[in-house]
ZADOZA-693882 format. One record per residue: y, x, z of N, C-alpha, C in turn; residue in three letters. Coordinates in nm, 4 decimals. Layout:
# ZADOZA-693882
(atom (Y; X; Z); (Y; X; Z); (Y; X; Z); "ALA") ...
END
This chain:
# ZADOZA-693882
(atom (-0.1178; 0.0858; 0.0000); (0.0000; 0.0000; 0.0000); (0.1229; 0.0896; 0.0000); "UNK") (atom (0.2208; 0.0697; -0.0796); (0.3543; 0.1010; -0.1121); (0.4797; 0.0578; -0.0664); "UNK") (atom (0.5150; 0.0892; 0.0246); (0.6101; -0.0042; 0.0315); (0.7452; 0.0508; -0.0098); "UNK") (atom (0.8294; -0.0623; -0.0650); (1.0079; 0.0128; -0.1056); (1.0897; 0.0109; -0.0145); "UNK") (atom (1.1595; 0.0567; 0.0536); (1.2898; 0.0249; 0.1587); (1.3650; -0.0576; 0.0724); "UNK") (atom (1.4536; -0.1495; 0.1103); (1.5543; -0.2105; 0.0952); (1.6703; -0.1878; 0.2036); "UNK") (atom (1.6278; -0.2289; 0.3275); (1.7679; -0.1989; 0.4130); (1.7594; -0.2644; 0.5740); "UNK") (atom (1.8340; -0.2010; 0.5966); (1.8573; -0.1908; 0.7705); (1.9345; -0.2747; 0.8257); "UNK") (atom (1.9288; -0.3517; 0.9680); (2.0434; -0.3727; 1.0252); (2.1548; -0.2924; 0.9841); "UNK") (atom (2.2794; -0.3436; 0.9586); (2.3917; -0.2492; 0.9307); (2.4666; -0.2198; 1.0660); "UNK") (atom (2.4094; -0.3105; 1.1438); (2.4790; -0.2405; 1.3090); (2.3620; -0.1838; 1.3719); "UNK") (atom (2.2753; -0.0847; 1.3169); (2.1900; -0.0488; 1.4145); (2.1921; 0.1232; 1.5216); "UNK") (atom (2.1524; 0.1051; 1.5987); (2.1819; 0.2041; 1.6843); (2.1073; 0.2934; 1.6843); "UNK") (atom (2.0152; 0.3257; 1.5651); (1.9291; 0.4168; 1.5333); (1.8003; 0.3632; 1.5527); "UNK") (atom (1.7835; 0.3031; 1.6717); (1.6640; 0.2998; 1.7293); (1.5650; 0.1863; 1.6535); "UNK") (atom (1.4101; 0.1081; 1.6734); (1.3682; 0.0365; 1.6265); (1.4690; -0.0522; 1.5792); "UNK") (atom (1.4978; -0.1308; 1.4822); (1.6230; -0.2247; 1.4356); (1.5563; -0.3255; 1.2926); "UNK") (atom (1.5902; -0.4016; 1.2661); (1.5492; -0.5092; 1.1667); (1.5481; -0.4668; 1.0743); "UNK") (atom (1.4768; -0.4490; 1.0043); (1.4152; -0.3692; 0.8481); (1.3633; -0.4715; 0.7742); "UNK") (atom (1.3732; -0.4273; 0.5932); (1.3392; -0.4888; 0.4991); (1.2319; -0.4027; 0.4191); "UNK") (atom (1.1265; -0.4158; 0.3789); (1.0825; -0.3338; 0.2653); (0.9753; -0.4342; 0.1709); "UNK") (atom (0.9965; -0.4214; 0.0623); (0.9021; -0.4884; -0.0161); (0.7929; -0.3840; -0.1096); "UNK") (atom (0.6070; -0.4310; -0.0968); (0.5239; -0.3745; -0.1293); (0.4974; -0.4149; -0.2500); "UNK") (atom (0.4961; -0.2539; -0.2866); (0.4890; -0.2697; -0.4446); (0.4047; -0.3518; -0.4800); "UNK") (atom (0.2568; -0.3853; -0.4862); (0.1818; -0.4166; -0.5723); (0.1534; -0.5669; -0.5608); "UNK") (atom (0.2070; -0.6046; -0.4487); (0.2130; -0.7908; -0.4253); (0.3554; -0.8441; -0.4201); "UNK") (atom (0.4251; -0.7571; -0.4148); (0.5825; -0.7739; -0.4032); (0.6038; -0.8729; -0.2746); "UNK") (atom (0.5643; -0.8886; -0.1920); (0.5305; -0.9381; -0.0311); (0.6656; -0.8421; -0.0147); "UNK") (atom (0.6992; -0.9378; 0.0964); (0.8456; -0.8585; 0.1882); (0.7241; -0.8578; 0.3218); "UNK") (atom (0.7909; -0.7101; 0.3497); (0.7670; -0.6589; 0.5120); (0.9009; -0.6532; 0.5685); "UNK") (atom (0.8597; -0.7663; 0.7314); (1.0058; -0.7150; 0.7792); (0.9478; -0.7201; 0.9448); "UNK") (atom (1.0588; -0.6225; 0.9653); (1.0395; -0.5671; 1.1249); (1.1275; -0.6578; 1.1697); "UNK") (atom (1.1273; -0.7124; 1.2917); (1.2410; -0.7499; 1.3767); (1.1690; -0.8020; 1.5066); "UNK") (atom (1.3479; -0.8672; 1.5656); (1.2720; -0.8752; 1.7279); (1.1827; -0.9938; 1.7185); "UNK") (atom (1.1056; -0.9388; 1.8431); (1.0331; -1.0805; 1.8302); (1.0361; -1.2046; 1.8972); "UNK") (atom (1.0509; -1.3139; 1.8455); (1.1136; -1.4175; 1.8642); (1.0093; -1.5709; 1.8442); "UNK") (atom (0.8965; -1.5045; 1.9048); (0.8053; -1.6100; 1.9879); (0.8012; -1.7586; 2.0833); "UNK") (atom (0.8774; -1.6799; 2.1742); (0.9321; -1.7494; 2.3310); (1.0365; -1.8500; 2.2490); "UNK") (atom (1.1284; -1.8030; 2.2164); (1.2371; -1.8279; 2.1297); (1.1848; -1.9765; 2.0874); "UNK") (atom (1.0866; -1.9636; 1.9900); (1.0681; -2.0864; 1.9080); (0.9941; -2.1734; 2.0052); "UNK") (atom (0.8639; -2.1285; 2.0703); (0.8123; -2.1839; 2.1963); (0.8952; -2.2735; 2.2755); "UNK") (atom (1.0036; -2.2684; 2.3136); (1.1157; -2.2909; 2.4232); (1.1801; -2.3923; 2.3091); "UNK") (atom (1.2054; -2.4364; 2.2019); (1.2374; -2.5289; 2.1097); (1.1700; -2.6041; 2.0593); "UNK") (atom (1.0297; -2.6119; 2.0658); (0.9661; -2.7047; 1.9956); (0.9063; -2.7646; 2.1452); "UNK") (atom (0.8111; -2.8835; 2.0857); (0.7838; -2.9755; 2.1563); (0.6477; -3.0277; 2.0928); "UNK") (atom (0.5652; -3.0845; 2.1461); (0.4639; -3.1847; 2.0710); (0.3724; -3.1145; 2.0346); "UNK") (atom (0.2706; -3.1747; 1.8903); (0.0943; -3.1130; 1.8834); (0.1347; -3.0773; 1.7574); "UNK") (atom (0.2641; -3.0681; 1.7235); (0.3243; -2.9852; 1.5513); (0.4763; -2.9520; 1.5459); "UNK") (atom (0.4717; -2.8471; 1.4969); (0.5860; -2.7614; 1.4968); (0.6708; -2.8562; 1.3711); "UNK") (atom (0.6015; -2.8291; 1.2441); (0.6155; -2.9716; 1.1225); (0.5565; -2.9699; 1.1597); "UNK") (atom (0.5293; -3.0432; 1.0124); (0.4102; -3.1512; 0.9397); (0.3219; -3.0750; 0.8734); "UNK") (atom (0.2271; -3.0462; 0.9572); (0.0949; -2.9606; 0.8773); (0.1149; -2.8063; 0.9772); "UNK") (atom (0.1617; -2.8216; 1.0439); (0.1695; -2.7188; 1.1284); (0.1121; -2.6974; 1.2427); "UNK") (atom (0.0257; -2.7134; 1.3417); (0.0000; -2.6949; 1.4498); (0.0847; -2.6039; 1.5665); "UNK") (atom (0.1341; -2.6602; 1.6656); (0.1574; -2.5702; 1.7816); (0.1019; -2.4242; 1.8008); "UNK") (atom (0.1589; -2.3205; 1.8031); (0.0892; -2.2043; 1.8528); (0.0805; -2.1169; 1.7185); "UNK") (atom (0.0869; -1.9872; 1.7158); (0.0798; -1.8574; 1.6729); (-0.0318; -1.8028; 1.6513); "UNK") (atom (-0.1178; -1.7850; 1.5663); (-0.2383; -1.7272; 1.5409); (-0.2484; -1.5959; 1.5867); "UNK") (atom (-0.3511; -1.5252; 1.6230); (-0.3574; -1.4174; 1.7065); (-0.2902; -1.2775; 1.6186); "UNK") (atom (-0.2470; -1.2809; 1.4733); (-0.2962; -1.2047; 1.3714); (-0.1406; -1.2336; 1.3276); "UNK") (atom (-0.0565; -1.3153; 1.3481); (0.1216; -1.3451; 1.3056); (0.1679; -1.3276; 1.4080); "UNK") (atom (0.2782; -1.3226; 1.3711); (0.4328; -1.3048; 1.5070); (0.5185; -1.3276; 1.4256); "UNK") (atom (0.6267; -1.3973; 1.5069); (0.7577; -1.4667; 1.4658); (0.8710; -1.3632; 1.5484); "UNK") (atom (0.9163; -1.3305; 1.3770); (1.0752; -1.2495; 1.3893); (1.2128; -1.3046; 1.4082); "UNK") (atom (1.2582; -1.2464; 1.4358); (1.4129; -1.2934; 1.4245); (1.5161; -1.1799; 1.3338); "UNK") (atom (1.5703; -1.2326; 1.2517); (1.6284; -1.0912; 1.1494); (1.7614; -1.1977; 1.1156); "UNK") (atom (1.8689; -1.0847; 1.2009); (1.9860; -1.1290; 1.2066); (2.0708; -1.1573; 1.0939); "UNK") (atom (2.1891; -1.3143; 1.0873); (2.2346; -1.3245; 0.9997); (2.3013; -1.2719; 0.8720); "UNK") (atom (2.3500; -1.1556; 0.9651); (2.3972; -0.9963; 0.8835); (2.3341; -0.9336; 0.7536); "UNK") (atom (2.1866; -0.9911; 0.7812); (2.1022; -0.9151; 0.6439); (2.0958; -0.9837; 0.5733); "UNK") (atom (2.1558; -1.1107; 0.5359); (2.1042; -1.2204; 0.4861); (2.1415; -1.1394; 0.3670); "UNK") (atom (2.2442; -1.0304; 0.3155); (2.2273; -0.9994; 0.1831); (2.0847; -0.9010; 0.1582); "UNK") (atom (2.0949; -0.8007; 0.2341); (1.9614; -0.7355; 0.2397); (1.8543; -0.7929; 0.2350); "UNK") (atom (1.7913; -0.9263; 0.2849); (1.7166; -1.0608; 0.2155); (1.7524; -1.0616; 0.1237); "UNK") (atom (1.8594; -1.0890; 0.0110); (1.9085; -1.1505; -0.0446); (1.8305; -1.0145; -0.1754); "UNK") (atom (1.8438; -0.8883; -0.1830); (1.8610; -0.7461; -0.2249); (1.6553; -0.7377; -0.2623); "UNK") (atom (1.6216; -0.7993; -0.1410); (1.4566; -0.7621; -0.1270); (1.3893; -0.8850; -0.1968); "UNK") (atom (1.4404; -1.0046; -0.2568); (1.3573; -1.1407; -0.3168); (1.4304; -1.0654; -0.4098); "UNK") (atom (1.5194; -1.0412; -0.4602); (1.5611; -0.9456; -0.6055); (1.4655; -0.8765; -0.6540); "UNK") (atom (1.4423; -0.7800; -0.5324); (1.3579; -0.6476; -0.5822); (1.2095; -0.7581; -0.6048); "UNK") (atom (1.1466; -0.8204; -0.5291); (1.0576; -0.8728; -0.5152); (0.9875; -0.9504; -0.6315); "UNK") (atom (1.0812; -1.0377; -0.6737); (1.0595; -1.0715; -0.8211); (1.0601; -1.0447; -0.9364); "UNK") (atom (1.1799; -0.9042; -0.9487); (1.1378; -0.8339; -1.0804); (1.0215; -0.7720; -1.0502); "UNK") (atom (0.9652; -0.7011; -0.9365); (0.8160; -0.6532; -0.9250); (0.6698; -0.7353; -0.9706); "UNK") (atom (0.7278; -0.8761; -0.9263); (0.6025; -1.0022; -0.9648); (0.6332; -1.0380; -1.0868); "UNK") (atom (0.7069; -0.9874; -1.1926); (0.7360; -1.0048; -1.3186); (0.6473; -0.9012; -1.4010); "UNK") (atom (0.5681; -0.8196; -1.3239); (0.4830; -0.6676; -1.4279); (0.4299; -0.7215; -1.4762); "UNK") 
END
């Protein structure tokens, strides 16, 4: 697996920080960020998150949070992402 950088928190303090990279050969976005589990836990309610969704996190996912700031760097990585799923 390959992956491309795209881009960083632009306020980051060096340290672990919200990252973008998309893999070459499925053009899949990888993204780092905090994790924001509890977060959604603490907002939902009931036996479905939607519709077709079940309550709860599979042992094998985790839910990020990737700050509004990157929304171009999102924006930079479905770019890169789709001319890649275009080969």
């Amino acid at each position: 697996m390959t992956l491309r950088f795209v881009g960083i928190d632009p306020n980051t303090g060096g340290g672990g920080s919200p990252t973008v990279w998309v893999e070459d050969e499925s053009a899949d976005l990888v993204l780092q960020g905090e994790e924001a589990e509890e977060l959604l836990k603490a907002q939902v309610g009931g036996t479905e998150w939607v519709v077709g969704h079940a309550v709860g996190i599979p042992a094998h996912e985790r839910v990020i949070r990737i700050p509004a700031r990157m929304v171009p760097i999102l924006r930079e990585a479905c770019d890169v992402a789709e001319r890649a799923g275009l080969r």
